[in-house]
C-alpha positions as CSV (number, residue, x, y, z in Angstrom):
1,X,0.0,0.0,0.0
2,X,1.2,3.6,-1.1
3,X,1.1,5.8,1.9
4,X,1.2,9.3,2.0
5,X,2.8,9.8,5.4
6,X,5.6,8.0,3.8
7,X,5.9,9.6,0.6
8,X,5.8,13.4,2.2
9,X,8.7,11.9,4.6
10,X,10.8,10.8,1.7
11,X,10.3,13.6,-0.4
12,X,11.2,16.1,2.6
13,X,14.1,14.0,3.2
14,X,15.8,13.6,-0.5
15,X,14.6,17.5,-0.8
16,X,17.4,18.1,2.6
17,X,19.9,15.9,0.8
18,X,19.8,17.8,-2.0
19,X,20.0,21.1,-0.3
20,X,22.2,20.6,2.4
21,X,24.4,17.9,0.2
22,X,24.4,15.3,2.7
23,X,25.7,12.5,0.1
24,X,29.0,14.2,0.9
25,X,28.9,14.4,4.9
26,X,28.7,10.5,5.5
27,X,25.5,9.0,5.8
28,X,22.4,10.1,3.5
29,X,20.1,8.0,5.1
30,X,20.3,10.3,8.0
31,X,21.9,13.9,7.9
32,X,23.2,15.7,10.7
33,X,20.7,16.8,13.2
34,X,17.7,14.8,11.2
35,X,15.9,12.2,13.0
36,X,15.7,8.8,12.0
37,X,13.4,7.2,9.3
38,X,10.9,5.7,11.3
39,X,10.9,9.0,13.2
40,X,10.7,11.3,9.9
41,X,7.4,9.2,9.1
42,X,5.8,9.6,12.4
43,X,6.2,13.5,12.2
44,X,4.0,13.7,9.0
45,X,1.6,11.5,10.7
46,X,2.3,8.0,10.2
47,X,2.0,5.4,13.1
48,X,2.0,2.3,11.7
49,X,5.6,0.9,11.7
50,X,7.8,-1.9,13.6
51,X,10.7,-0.7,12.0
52,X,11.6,0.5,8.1
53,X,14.4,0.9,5.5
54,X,14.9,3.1,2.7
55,X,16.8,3.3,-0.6
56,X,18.2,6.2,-2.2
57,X,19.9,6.9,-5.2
58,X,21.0,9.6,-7.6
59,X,21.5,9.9,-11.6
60,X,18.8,8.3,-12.5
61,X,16.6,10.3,-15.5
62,X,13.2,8.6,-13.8
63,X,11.5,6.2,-11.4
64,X,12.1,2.5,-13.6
65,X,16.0,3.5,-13.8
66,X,16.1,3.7,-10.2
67,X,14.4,0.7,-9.3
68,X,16.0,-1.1,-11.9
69,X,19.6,0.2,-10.5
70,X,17.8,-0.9,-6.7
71,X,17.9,-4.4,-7.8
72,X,21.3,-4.7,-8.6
73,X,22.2,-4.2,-5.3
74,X,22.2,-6.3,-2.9
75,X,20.8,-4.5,-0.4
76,X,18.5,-2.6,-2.2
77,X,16.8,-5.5,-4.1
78,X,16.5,-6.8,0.2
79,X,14.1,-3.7,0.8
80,X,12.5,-3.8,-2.2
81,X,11.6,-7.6,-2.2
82,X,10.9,-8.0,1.7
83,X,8.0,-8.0,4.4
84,X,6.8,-4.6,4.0
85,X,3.8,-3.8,3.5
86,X,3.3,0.1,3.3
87,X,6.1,2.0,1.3
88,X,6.2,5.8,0.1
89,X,8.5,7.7,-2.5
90,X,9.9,11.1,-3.0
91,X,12.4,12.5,-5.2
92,X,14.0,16.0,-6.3
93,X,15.5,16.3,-9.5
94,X,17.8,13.0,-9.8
95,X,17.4,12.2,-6.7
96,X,15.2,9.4,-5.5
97,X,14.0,7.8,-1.9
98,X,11.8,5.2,-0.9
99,X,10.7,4.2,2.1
100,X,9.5,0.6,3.1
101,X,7.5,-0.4,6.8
């Protein structure tokens, strides 16, 4: 199920990335002085999740590149393919993020 919660929390997010370029300070997932991904959700009103994961990427011209580059990775392909049941996307120019609870 698509969840808007999720989405807005994504999009917010890969919008901060963008900005505030923080691909280059270490971790993406989380930059400096922003809560954590479960916690991003709950602030735009979700309160449905056990625990979540995300992927990110950047470069891609639209949403099928991304997921196709998502499942050549290990990792990625792990989120995609899992348990979850709710997920939400966001993206800013090249940038894309999905989140997965």
């Amino acid at each position: 199920m698509i969840l808007f919660q999720i989405a807005r929390a994504s999009k917010i997010h890969i919008e901060r990335v963008v900005r505030d370029r923080c691909d280059k300070l270490g971790n993406p997932h989380q930059c400096p002085g922003e809560p954590g991904i479960v916690e991003r959700w709950e602030e735009q009103g979700y309160s449905g999740s056990r625990g979540g994961s995300e992927n990110m990427s950047a470069g891609q011209k639209n949403c099928k590149e991304a997921v196709e580059g998502w499942m050549t990775s290990e990792g990625h392909r792990a989120n995609l393919l899992g348990d979850s049941k709710e997920l939400g996307c966001g993206r800013k120019d090249d940038w894309w993020c999905c989140g997965y609870a």
